[in-house]
C-alpha positions as CSV (number, residue, x, y, z in Angstrom):
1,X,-102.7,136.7,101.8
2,X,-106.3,136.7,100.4
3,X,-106.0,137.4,96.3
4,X,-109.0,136.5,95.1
5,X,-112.2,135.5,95.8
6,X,-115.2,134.6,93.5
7,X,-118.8,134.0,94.3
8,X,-121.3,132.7,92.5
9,X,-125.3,132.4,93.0
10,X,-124.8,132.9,97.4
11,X,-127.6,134.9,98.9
12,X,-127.9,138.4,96.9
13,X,-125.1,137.5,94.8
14,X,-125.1,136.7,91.5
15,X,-121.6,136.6,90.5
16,X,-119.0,138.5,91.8
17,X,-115.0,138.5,91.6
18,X,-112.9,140.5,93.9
19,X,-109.1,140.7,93.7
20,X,-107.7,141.8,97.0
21,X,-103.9,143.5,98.0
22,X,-101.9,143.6,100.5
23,X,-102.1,146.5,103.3
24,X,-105.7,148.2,104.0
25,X,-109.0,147.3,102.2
26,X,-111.8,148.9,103.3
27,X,-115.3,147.7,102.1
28,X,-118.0,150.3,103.0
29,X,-121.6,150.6,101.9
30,X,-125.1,152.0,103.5
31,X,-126.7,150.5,105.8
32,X,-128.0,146.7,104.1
33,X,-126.2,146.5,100.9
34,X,-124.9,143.4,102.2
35,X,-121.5,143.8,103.4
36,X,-122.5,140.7,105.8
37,X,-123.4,139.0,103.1
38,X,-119.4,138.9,101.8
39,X,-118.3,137.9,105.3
40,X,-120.6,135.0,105.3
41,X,-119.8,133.9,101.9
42,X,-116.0,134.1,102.8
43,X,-117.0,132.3,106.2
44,X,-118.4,129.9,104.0
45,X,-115.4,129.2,102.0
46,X,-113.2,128.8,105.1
47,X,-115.2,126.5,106.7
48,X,-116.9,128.7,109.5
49,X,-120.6,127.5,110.7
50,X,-122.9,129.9,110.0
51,X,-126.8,130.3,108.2
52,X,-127.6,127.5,106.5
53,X,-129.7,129.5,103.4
54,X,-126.9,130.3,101.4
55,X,-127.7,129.2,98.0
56,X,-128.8,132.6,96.2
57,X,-132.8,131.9,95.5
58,X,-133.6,130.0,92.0
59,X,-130.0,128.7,91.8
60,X,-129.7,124.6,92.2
61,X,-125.9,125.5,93.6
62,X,-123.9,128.1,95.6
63,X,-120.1,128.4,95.2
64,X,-117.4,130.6,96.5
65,X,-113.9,130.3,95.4
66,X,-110.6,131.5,97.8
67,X,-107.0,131.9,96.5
68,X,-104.2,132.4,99.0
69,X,-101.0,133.3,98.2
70,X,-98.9,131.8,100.8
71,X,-95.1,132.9,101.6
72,X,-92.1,130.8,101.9
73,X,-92.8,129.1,106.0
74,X,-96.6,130.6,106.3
75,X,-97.8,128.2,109.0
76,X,-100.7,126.7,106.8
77,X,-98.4,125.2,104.6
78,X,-97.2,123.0,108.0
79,X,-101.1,122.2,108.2
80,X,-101.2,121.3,104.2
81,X,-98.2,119.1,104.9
82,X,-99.7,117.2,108.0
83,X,-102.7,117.1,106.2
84,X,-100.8,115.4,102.9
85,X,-100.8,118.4,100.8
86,X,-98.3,119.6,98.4
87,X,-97.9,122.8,100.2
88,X,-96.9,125.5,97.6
89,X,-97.0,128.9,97.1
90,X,-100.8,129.4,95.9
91,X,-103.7,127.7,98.0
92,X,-106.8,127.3,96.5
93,X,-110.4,126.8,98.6
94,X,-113.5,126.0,96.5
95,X,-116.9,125.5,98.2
96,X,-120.2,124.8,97.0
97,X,-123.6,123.9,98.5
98,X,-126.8,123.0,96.7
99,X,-130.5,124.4,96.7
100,X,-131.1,121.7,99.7
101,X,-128.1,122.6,102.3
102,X,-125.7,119.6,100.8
103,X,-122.2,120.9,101.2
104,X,-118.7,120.3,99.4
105,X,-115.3,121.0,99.9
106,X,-112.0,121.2,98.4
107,X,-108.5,122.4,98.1
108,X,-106.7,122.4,95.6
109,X,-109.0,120.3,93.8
110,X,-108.9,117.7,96.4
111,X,-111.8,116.7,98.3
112,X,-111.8,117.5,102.3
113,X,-114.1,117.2,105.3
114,X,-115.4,121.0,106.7
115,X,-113.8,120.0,110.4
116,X,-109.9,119.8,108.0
117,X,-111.4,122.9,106.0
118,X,-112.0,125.0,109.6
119,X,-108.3,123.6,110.6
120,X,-106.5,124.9,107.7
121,X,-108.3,128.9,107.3
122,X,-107.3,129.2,111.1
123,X,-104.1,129.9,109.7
124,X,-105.1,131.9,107.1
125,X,-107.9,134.5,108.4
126,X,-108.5,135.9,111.8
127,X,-112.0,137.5,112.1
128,X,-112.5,140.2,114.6
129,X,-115.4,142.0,115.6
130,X,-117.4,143.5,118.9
131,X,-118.9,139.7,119.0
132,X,-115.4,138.0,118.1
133,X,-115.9,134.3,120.4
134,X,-113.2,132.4,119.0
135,X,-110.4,134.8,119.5
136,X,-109.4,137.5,121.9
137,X,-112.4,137.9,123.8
138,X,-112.4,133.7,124.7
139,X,-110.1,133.5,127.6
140,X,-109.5,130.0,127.0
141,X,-107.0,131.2,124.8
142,X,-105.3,134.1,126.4
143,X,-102.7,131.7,127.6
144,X,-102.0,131.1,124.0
145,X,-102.0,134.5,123.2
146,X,-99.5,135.5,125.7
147,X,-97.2,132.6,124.3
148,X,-96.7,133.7,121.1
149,X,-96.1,137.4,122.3
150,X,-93.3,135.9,124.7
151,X,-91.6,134.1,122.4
152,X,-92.2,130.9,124.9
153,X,-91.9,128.2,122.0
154,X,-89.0,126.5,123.3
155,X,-89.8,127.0,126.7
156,X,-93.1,125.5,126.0
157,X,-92.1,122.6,124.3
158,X,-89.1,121.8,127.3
159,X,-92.8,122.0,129.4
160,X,-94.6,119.5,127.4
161,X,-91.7,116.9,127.3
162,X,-91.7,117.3,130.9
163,X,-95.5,116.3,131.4
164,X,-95.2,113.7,129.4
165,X,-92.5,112.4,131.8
166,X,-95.0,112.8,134.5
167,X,-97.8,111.6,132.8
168,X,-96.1,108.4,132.0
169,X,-94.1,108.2,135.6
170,X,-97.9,108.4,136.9
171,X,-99.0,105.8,134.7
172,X,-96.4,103.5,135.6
173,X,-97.2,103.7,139.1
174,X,-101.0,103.6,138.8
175,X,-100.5,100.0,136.9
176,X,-98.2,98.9,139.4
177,X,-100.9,99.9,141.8
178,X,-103.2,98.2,140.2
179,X,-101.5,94.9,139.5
180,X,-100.4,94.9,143.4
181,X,-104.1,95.3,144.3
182,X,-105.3,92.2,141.7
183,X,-102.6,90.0,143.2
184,X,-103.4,90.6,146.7
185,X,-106.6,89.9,146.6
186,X,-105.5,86.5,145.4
187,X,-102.7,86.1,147.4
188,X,-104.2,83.2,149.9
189,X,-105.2,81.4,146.2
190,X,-101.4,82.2,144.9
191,X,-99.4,80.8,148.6
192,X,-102.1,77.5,148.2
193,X,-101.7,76.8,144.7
194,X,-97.6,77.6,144.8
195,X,-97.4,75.1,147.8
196,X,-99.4,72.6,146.3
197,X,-97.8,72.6,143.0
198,X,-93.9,72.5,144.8
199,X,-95.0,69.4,146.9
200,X,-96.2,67.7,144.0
201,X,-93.7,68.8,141.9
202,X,-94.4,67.3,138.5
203,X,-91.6,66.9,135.6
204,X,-92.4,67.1,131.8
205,X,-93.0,64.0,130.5
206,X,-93.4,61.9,133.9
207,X,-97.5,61.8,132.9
208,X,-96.6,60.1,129.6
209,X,-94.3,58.0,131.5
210,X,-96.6,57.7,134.3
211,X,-99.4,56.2,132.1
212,X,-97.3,53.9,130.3
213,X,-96.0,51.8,133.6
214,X,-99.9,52.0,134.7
215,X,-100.7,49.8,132.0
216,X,-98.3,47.6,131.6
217,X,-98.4,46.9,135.4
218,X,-102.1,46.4,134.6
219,X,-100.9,43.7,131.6
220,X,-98.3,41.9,133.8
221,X,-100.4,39.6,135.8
222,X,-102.5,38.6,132.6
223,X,-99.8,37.8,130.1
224,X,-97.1,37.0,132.5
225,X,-98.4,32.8,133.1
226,X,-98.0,32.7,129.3
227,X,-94.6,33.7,128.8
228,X,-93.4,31.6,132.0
229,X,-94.5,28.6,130.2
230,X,-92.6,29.7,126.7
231,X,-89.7,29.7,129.3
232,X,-90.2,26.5,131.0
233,X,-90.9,25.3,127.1
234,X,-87.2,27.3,125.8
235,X,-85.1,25.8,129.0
236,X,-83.2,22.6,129.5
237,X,-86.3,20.7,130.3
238,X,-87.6,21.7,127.1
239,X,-86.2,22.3,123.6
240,X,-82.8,23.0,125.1
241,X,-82.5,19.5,126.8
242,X,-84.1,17.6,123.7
243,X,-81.5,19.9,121.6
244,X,-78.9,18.8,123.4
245,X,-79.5,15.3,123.8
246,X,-80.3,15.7,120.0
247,X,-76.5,16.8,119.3
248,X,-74.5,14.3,121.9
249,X,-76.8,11.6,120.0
250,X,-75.9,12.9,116.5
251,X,-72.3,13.7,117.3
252,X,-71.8,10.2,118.7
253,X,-73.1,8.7,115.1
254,X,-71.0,10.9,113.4
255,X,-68.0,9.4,112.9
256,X,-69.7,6.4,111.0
257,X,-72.3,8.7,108.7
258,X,-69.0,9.5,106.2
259,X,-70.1,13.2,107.2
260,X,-73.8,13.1,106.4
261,X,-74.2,14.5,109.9
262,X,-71.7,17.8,109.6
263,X,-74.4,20.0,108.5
264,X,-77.1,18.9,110.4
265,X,-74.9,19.6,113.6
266,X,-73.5,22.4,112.2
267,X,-77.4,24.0,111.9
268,X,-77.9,22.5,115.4
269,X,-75.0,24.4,116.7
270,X,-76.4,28.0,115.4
271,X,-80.2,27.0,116.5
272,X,-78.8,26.5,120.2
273,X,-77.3,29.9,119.7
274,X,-80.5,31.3,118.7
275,X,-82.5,29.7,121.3
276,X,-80.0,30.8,124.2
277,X,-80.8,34.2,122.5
278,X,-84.7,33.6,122.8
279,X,-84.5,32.3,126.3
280,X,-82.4,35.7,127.3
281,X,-85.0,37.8,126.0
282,X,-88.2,35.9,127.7
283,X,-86.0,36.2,131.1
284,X,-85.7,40.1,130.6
285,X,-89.3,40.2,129.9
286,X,-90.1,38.1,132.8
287,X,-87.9,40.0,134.9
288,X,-89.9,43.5,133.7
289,X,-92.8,42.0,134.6
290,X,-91.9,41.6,138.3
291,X,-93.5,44.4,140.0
292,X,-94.9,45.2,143.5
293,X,-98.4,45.7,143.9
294,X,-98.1,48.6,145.5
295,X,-95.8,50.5,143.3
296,X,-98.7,49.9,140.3
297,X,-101.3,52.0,143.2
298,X,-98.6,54.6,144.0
299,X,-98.4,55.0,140.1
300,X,-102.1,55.7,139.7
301,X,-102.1,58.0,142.3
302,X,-99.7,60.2,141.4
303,X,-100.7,59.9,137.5
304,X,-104.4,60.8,139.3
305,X,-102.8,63.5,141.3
306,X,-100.7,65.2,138.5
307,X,-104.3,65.1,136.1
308,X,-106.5,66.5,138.9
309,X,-104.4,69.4,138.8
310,X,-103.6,70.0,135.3
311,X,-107.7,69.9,135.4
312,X,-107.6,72.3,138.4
313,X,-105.5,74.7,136.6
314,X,-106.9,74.9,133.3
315,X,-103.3,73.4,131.7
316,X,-101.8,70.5,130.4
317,X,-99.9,68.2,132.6
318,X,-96.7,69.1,131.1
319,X,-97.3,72.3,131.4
320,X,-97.7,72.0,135.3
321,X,-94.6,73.2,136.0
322,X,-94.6,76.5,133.9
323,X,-97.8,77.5,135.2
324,X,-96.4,77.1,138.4
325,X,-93.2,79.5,137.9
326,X,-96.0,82.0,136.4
327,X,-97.8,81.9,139.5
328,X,-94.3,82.0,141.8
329,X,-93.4,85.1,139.6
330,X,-96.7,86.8,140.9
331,X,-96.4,85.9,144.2
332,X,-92.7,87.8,143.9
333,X,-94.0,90.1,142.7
334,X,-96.7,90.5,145.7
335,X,-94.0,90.1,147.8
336,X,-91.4,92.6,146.1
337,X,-94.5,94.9,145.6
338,X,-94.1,97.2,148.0
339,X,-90.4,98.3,147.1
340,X,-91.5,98.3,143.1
341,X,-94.2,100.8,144.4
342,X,-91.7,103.0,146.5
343,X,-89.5,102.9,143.4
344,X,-91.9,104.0,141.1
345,X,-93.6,106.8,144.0
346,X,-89.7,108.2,143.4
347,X,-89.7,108.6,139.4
348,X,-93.3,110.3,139.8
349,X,-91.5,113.0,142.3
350,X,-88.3,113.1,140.4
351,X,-90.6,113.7,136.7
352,X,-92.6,116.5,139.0
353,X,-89.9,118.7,140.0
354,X,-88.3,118.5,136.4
355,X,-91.7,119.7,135.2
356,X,-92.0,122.2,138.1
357,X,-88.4,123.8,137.4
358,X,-89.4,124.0,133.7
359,X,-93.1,125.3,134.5
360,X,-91.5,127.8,136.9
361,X,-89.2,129.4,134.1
362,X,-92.5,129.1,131.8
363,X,-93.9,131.3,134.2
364,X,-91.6,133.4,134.8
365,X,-91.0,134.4,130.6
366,X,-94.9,134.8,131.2
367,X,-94.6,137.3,134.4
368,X,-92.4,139.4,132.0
369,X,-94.1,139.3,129.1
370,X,-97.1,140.1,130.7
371,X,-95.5,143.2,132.1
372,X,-94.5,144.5,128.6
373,X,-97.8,143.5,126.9
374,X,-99.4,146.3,129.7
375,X,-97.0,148.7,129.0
376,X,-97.6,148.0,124.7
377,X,-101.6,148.1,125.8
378,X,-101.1,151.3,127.0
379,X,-99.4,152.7,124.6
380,X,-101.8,151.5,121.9
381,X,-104.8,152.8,124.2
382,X,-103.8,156.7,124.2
383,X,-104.0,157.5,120.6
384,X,-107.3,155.6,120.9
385,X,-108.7,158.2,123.2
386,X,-108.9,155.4,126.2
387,X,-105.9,156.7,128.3
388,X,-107.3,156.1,131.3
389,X,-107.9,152.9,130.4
390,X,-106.3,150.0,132.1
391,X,-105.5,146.9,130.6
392,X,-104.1,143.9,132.9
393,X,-102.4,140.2,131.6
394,X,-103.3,138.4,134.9
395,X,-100.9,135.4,135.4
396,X,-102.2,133.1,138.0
397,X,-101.7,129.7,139.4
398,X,-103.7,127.0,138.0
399,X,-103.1,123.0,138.1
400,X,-99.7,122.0,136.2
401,X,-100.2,120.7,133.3
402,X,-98.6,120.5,129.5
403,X,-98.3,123.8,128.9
404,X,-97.3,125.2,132.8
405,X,-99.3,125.9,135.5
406,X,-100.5,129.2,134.9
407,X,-104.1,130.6,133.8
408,X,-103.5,133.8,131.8
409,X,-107.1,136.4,131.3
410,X,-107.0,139.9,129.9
411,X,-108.4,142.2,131.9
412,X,-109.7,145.8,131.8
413,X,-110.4,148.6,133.6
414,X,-112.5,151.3,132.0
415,X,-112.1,154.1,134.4
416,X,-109.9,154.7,137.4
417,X,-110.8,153.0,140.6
418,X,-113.2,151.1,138.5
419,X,-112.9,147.2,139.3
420,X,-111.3,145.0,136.5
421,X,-112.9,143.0,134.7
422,X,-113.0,140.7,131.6
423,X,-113.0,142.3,128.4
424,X,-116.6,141.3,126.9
425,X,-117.9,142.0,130.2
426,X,-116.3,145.7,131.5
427,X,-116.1,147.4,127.7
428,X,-119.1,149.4,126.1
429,X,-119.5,148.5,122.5
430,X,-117.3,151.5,121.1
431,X,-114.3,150.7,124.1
432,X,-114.3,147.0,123.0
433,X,-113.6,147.3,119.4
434,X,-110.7,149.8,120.9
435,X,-109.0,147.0,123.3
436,X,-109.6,144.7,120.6
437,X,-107.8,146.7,118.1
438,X,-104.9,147.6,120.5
439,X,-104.3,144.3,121.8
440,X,-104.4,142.9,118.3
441,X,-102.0,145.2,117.2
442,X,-99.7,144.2,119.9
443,X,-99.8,140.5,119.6
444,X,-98.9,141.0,115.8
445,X,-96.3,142.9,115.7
446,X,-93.1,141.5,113.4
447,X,-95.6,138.8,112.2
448,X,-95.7,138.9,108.6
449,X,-98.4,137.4,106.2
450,X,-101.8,137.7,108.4
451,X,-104.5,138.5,106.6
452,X,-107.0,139.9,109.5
453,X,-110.8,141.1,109.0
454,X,-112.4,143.6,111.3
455,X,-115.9,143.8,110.9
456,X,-117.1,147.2,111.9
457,X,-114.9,147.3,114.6
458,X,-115.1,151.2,114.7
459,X,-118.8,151.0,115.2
460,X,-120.0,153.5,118.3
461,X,-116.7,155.9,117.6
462,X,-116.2,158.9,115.7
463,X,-114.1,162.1,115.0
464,X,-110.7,161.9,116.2
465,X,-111.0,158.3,118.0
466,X,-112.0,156.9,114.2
467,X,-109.1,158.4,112.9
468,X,-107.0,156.8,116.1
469,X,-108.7,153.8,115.0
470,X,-107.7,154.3,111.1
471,X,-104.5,155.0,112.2
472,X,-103.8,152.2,114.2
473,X,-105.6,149.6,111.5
474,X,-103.1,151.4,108.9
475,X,-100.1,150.7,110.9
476,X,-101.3,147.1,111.4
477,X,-101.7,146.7,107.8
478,X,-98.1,147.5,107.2
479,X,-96.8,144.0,108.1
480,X,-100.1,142.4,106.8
481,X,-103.8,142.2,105.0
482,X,-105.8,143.4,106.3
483,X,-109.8,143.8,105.4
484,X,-112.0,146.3,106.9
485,X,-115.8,146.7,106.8
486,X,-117.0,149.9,108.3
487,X,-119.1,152.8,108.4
488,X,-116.6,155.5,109.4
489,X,-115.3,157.7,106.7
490,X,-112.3,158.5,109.2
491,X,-111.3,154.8,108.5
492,X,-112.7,154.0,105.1
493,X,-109.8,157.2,104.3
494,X,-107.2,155.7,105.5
495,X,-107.5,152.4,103.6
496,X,-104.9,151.4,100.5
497,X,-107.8,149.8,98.4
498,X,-111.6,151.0,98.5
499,X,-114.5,148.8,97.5
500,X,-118.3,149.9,97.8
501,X,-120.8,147.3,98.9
502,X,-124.1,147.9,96.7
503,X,-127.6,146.7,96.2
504,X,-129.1,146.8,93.2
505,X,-132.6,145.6,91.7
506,X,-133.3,144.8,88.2
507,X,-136.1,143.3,87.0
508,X,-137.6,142.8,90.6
509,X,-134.8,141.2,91.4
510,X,-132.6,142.1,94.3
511,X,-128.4,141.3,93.8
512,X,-125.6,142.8,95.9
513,X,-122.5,143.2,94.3
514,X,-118.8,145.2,95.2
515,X,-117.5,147.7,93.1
516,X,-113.6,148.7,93.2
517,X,-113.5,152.8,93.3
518,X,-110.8,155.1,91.6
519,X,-109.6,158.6,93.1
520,X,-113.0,160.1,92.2
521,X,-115.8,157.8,93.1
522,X,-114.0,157.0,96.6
523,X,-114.3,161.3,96.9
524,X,-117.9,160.5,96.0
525,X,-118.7,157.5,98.8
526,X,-117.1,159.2,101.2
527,X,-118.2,162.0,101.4
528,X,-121.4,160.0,101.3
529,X,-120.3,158.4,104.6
530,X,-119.7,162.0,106.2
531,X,-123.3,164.0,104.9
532,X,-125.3,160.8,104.3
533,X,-128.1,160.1,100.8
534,X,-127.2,163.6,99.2
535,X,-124.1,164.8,98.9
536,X,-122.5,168.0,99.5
537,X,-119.8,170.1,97.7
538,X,-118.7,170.5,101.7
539,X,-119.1,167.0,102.0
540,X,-117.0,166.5,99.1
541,X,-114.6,169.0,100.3
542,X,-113.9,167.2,103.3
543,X,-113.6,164.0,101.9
544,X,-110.9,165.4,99.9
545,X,-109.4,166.7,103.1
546,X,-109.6,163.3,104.8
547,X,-108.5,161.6,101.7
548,X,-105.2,164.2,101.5
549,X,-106.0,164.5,97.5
């Protein structure tokens, strides 16, 4: 609900304060006092676009202040909460804009964007009016509309989880798609380089290993002479024969040398040891160095062969063989395409019907509450003096999607046999504030804590249809707030709270301001409303009649 709202220095106002309540408030004033004026300022403060030349003239800043008193659940505390807001039980909105169109915005003393400022008063205020866009006359959001009045919230929801099964089943199958079509158009390249990879089949290592025999093949022949000769030099027609002649010679002396000899022998002894160690080692070594001269080309070429390709494939030759199982796995997967894809065509079909069983019992709540909203319309019409009147929910097919596949539009038919039509199309001025008050007051009934503004919405009606009209904003404004500027004293009687728009001008200065009127001055303006500048004691006397005082 709306409590207060305080403007200062906007348009023709200077300063102003205005406490509303709940039920019916009427605001009335002749013609240019600037009851427009006070919906553009509170259009302001909620975020609505509208004239940019707010700021009142001579004043270097505008500002208009909004206080909400939200109940327990209202859903713009869900909106505060997404939004990071404490959501409590008072709401505060405070915008200003300076002498040069700069605007700033806030709630609760926290500074917000206008686009998260026009998000959260969508929940607060609903304006309506014979040139209402963004609400019952936009079909767009009949569909909407119609939900809320069926009660299709679970429903819905069951709909939307379905399409997002679909959405992703699609997905799934449109990347599969996809990757089939990249790999066949490489499959030649993926069969050529598979094949050529297999018959070379290289191991991990075997370039290291590879490169290492290369060059000690390449060695061999160079140092190979050299170490022959250290052989030749090691065996018994070298050190090992003089050794051993050494030792029989030494031994033989030794029996007359009173043991001078036992540890040259001795050392003799352990230096044959070594050297039979030595010579072991040179033959290994000679031995490694055997090799056929065509095993050292057969080497190169496959060391050539195995770095060609790593080159080739853009990896390194160890990595040659997990490069080759990626590119087996996509030539699998080429090959196994064709079942992945039936697979996948089956979970699309299988999501589909799961959305189209729940979008058919979507549409079906729809259908029904459809029927009932006709039969509430037309109930609401005949006290409105439009019984014959038609007003139509048309439920028709439309594409599936999140929310169903139906398109919902309001219809009307203004006379009988007349052609239906949409509503901002078929209805005169005076018939489309009608509809729109009827089909509002359907489509919030048992919803507490609106607050809802009509502007003018009884303009073009009169006697008995403006008391219909009163009557019917009355009974909306049981449940809710609701905020009424009109011009019809049928309605302005039937309001809870009265206010008078004026315009006054002191020192050549123009200002607008809103007065709140007791028992007698709301006598006085309406029977102003009924006999026009001068005012009658009949004028009077039936104000007091409409008024019931």
């Amino acid at each position: 609900m709306l409590r207060t709202l305080t403007i200062r220095d906007m348009l023709l106002i200077d300063r102003l304060e205005l406490d509303f309540q709940l039920g019916l408030n009427v605001l009335t004033g002749e013609t240019g006092a600037g009851k427009s004026i006070l919906l553009d300022c509170l259009g302001f403060v909620l975020g609505w676009r509208g004239r940019a030349d707010l700021t009142r003239t001579g004043a270097a800043l505008g500002e208009v202040v909004a206080v909400f008193d939200l109940f327990p659940g209202h859903p713009a505390q869900a909106v505060l909460e997404e939004a990071g807001f404490e959501a409590g039980e008072e709401l505060i909105l405070r915008r200003t804009v300076t002498a040069d169109g700069r605007k700033s915005a806030w709630v609760n003393d926290r500074r917000v964007t206008g686009d998260a400022l026009r998000a959260l008063s969508d929940a607060l205020v609903e304006l309506h009016g014979q040139h209402d866009d963004r609400g019952l006359l936009n079909p767009r959001g009949h569909r909407a509309l119609l939900d809320v009045y069926a009660g299709s919230s679970d429903l819905l929801a069951a709909a939307r989880t379905a399409w997002a099964g679909v959405s992703a089943a699609r997905r799934a199958e449109a990347e599969a798609q996809a990757r089939l079509a990249a790999a066949g158009a490489e499959e030649e390249f993926l069969r050529h380089a598979v094949a050529e990879l297999d018959k070379l089949d290289p191991q991990p290592g075997e370039d290291a290993a590879l490169d290492a025999r290369r060059r000690l093949m390449q060695g061999a022949a160079r140092i190979r002479d050299d170490i022959a000769k250290a052989h030749q030099a090691l065996s018994e027609q070298g050190a090992e024969g003089l050794m051993g002649d050494a030792v029989r010679w030494l031994e033989g002396a030794s029996d007359r040398a009173e043991g001078r000899l036992e540890a040259p022998l001795a050392a003799l002894s352990r230096a044959l040891v070594e050297l039979g160690e030595a010579q072991s080692g040179v033959e290994r070594c000679l031995e490694a160095l055997e090799f056929d001269p065509l095993e050292l080309e057969r080497a190169e070429e496959r060391l050539f062969a195995i770095r060609a390709l790593a080159r080739k494939y853009g990896v390194l030759p160890d990595d040659l063989g997990g490069h080759a199982d990626q590119l087996r796995g996509r030539l699998a997967a080429l090959d196994g395409g064709a079942r992945n894809l039936a697979a996948l065509a089956a979970t699309v079909v299988e999501a589909e019907a799961r959305h189209r069983s729940a979008a058919d019992a979507l549409s079906a709540l729809r259908r029904s509450a459809a029927v009932r909203l006709d039969v509430a319309m037309a109930g609401e019409l005949a006290p409105l003096k439009m019984e014959r009147a038609v007003f139509s929910t048309d439920v028709s097919a439309s594409d599936p999607g999140p929310d169903g596949q139906d398109a919902v539009a309001f219809t009307v038919a203004t006379n009988p046999g007349a052609p239906a039509g949409a509503l901002n199309r078929i209805a005169s001025g005076g018939e489309l504030s009608r509809f729109l008050l009827a089909l509002k007051v359907c489509l919030t009934t048992g919803t507490p804590g609106l607050t809802l503004i009509f502007d003018e919405i009884d303009r073009g009606v009169g006697g008995a249809t403006a008391d219909a009209v009163g009557r019917r904003l009355r009974a909306l404004a049981s449940g809710a707030q609701v905020l009424v500027v009109t011009h019809s004293p049928q309605v302005a009687a039937l309001g809870a709270h009265h206010w008078r728009v004026e315009k006054r001008v002191v020192a050549e200065v123009t200002t607008s301001t809103v007065v709140a009127l007791d028992s007698g001055a709301r006598i006085d303006e309406v029977a102003r409303m009924i006999s026009g500048d001068r005012i009658t004691d009949a004028a009077r006397a039936a104000a007091r009649e409409l008024l019931g005082v």
